[in-house]
C-alpha positions as CSV (number, residue, x, y, z in Angstrom):
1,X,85.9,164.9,83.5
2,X,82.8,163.5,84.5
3,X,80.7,161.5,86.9
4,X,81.2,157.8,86.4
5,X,78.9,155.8,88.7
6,X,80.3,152.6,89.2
7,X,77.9,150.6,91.2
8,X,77.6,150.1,95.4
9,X,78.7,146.9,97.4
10,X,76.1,146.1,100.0
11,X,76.5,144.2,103.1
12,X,74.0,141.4,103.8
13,X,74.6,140.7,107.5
14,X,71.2,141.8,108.8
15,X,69.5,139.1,106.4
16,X,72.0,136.3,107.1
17,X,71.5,137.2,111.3
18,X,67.9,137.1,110.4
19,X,67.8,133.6,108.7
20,X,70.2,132.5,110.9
21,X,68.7,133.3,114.1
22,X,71.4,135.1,115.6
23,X,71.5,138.3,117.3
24,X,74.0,141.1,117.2
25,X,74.9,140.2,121.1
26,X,75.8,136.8,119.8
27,X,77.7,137.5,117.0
28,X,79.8,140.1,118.6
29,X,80.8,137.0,120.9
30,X,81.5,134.7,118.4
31,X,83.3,137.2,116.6
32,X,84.8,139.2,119.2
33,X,84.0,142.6,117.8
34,X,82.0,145.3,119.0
35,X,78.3,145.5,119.0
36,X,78.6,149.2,117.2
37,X,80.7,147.8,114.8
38,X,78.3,145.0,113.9
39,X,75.1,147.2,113.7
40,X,77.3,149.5,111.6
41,X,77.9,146.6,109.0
42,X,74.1,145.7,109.2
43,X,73.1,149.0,108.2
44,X,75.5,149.2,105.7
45,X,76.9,152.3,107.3
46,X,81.0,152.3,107.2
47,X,83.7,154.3,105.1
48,X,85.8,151.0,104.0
49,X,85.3,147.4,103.8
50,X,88.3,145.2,106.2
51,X,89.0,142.5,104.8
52,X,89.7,140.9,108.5
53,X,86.2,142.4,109.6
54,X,85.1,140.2,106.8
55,X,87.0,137.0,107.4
56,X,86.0,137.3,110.9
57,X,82.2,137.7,110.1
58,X,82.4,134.8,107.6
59,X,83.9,132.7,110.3
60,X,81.6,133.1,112.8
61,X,78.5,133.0,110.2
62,X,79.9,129.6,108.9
63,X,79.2,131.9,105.4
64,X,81.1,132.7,101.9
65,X,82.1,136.2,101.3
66,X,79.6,135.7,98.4
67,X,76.8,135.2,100.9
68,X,78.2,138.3,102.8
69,X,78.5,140.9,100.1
70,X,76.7,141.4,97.1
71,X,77.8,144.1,94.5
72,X,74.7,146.2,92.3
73,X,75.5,147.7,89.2
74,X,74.8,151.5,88.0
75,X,71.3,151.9,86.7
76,X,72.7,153.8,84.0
77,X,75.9,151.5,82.7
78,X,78.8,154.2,81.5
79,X,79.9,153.4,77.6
């Protein structure tokens, strides 16, 4: 069987805290998670997606999961 590559989902938290003008300390307030956790999503640097991380981080951005994730195709597109 072979490698299919499928694409990546990338998190863009650090550029909506940037254009936003809110730190990490902040948002871990507003959303009541853990600062680890946060920088962890801004680096794009977990195992799994949660859905209630998500909803959470949406909330408290005043954001659409649309402005939160972005998905980028395969260079080389599997036929």
């Amino acid at each position: 069987m072979e490698d299919i590559e499928y694409g990546t989902i990338r998190i863009k938290l650090a550029e909506i805290l940037q254009k936003q003008n809110i730190s990490i300390n902040k948002l871990a307030f507003r959303a009541e998670m853990q600062r680890f956790q946060i920088r962890n999503y801004c680096r794009n640097n977990m195992q799994r997606l949660d859905t209630a991380i998500l909803a959470r981080l949406c909330y408290a951005l005043g954001c659409d999961l649309f402005d939160l994730i972005e998905y980028i195709p395969p260079k080389n597109k599997h036929k």
